[in-house]
N, C-alpha and C positions, 0 to 999 in steps of 0.2 A: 552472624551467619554468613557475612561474606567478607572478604577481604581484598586489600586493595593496592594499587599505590599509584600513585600521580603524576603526571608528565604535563606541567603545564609549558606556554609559550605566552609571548607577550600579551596575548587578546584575551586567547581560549585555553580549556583542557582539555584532555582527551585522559579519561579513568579507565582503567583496565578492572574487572572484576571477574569473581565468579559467581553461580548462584546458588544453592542449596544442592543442585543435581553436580555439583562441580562444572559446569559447562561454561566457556568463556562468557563475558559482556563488553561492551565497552559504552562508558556515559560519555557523552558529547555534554557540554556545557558552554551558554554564554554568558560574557560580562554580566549583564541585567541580572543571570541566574535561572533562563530558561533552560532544558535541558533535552535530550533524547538518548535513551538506553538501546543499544542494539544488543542481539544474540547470536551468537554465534547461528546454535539452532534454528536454520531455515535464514539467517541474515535478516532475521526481523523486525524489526523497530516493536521493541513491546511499550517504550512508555516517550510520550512527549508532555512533557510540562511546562507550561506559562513561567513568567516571571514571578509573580505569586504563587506557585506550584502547583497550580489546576492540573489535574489529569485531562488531556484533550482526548486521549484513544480511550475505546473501549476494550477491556479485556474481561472476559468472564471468569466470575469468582472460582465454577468449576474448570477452569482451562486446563490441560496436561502438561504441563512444563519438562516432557522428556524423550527424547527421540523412541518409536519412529511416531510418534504422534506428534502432528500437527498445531501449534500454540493457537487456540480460541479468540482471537485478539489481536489488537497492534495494527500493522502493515505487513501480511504475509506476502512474498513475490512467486508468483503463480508460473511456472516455468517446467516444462515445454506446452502445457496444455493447462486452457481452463474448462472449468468443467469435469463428466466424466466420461470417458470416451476410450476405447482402444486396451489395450492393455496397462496402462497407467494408473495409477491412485489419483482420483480427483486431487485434481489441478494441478497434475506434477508430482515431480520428485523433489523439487527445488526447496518448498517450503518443509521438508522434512531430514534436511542433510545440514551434516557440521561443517559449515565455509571454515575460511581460513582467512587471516588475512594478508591481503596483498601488498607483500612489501616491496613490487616494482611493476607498479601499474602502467601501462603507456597515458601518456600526457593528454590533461584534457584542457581547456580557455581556462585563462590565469581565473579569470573570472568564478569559476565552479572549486577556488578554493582559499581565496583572496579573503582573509577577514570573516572564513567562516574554521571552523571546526570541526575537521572531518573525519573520516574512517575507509579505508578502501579494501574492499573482500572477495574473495574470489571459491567458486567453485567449478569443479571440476568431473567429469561423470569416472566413476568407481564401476566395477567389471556388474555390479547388480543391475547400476541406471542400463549398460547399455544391452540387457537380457531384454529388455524392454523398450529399447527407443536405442537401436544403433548408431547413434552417431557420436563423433568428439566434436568438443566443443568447450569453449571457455566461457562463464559469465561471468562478469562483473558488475559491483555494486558500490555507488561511491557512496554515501551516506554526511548527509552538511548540515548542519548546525549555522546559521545566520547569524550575524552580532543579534538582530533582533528579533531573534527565538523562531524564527520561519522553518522548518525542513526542508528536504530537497531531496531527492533519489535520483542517483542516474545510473539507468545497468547498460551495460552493452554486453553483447551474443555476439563472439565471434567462430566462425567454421574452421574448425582448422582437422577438417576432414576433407576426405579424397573426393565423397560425392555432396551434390544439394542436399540441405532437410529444410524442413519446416517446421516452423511453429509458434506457438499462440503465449500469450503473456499478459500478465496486469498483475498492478499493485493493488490486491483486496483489503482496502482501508477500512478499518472501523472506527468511526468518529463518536464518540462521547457526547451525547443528548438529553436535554433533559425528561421529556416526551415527545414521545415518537409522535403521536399525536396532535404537539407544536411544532412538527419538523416541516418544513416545504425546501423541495428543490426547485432553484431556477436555471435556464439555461438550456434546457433539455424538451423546451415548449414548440412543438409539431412536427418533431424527432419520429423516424418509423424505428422501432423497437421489438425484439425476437422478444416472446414472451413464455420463459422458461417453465412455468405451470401451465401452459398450455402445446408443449410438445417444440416449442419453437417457432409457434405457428408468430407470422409477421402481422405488427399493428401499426397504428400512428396515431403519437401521443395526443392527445383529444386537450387537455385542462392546459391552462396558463399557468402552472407550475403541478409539480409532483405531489402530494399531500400521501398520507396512509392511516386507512381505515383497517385494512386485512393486509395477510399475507401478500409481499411485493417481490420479485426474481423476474429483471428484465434488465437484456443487452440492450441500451441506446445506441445506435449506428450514426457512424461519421455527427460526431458530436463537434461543437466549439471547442476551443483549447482553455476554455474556462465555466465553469461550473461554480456555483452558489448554494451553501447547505444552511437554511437559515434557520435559528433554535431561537421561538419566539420567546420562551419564558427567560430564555440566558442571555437574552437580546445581543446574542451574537451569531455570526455568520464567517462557516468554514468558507474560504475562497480556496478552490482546485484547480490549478493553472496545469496542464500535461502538454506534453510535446513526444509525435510518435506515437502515440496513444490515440488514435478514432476513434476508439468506442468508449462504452460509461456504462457501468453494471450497480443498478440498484437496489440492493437488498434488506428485506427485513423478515425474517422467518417468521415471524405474529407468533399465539398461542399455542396451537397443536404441533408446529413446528420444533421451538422451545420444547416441549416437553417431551419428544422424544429424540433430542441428542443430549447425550449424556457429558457430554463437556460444556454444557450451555445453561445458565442455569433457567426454569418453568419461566418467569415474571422478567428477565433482564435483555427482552425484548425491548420493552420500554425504554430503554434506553440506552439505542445503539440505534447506528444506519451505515450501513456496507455503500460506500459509494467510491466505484473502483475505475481508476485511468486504466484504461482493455486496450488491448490487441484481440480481439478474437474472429470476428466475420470474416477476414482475409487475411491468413497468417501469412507470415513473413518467410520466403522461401530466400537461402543465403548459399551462393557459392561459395566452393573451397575460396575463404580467406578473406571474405565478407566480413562485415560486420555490423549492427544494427544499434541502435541507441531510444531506451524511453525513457523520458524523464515526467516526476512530479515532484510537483512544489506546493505547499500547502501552506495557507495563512491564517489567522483570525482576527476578524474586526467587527469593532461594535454596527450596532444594526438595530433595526426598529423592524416589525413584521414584514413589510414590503421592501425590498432590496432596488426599488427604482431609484434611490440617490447613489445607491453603491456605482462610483465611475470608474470600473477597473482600467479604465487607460490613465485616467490624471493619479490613482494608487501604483503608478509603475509595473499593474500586474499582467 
């Protein structure tokens, strides 16, 4: 169903495919055998796999895998707005257009590509984006692969318009759980929080950590650069490291939710959690020739219930 061919280099690969809809891929892969599948469609990451080939993201079984619908799944990048707001399709145009890639990015720290495996993409607004959001503008998306299987995103927005815009961004992660109901976040403990089913209206997080009974949809403001998603029954723990990123949007749609979007399947709630490195409370306003950079980096490590031994300075994160 698909086909292929291989470019490797001393370390790593980088695969070129397509997928059934004909639309580009590219698999990143490391030594170990960990992997991450991007798509062209919205510059997505739809699949990261362990070294043992665990699927880490969530993607829903009914997902659309075809423009202009939005993939159910993965790491979508939420550009120029999250949310739904103004004349735009919630959360943008970004997650529903065909990147390209960029085959002469400006230069980022040797670092962001030294012994990892990467992909670098670029989109650009077409005369529809700017019917609805007049500005130009370039984003980029570097896409890494780690010798040992970590991710990494980094986009920059640069203006290469006449006047300022603004606007809002995040990477709407969906991480792979076993129950939602074993899930806790840490990190995010006496954070005040916009609380999206209730209009916006402003709270402050009360528990010593995040747990989910019902229905959850809430902006954490000016959050740490590091976030903890712990999955007690897989006695493991997502670590979310973001830079540029303040805010932290937590979602789980529960039942009634589920069952009335039709790209989602009734039950696969249970196992999924949106927990997304934001831009949103105070977007980013950029002069002609600015330019802006978020980055996420995402890990997993074993973990027992309580994440008090987890020491993200002595883990280099």
């Amino acid at each position: 169903m698909e086909h292929s061919a291989a470019v490797w280099d001393y370390k790593t690969a980088v695969e070129m495919t397509k997928d059934w809809n004909g639309i580009d891929h590219v698999v990143l892969r490391s030594p170990q055998g960990a992997s991450l599948r991007v798509s062209m469609h919205g510059g997505q990451v739809t699949s990261w796999r362990n070294e043992q080939g665990e699927e880490l993201l969530f993607t829903s079984s009914k997902a659309i895998f075809k423009p202009p619908k939005a993939v159910r799944g993965g790491i979508p990048v939420c550009f120029p707005q999250f949310g739904n707001c103004g004349l735009l399709e919630q959360h943008g145009f970004a997650r529903n257009k065909i990147w390209t890639v960029d085959d002469n990015p400006p230069p980022l720290p040797l670092t962001d590509s030294q012994g990892k495996s990467f992909i670098d993409l670029l989109l650009k607004p077409i005369e529809e984006d700017v019917k609805g959001w007049p500005h130009s503008f370039e984003l980029r998306l570097r896409v890494c692969l780690a010798i040992n299987g970590d991710p990494s995103l980094i986009s920059r927005v640069r203006n290469i318009n006449g006047k300022p815009f603004s606007f809002s961004f995040a990477y709407h992660t969906y991480l792979s759980v076993s129950d939602i109901s074993e899930v806790r976040i840490e990190g995010l403990e006496t954070l005040d929080y916009l609380d999206n089913l209730c209009q916006r209206e402003r709270f402050t997080e009360q528990g010593d950590a995040i747990t989910f009974e019902s229905e959850v949809d809430r902006i954490y403001l000016s959050s740490p650069n590091v976030i903890a998603v712990l999955d007690h029954e897989r006695k493991r723990t997502f670590v979310i490291r973001k830079e540029g990123l303040p805010d932290v949007v937590v979602w789980n749609p529960w039942e009634k939710k589920s069952r009335a979007m039709v790209d989602f399947g009734d039950e696969e709630y249970k196992q999924m959690v949106c927990v997304n490195g934001a831009l949103i409370e105070k977007p980013i306003t950029l002069k002609p020739g600015e330019e802006w950079t978020g980055r996420l980096d995402l890990s997993v490590v074993r973990s027992t219930f309580c994440s008090d031994h987890l020491d993200f300075q002595t883990r280099g994160l």
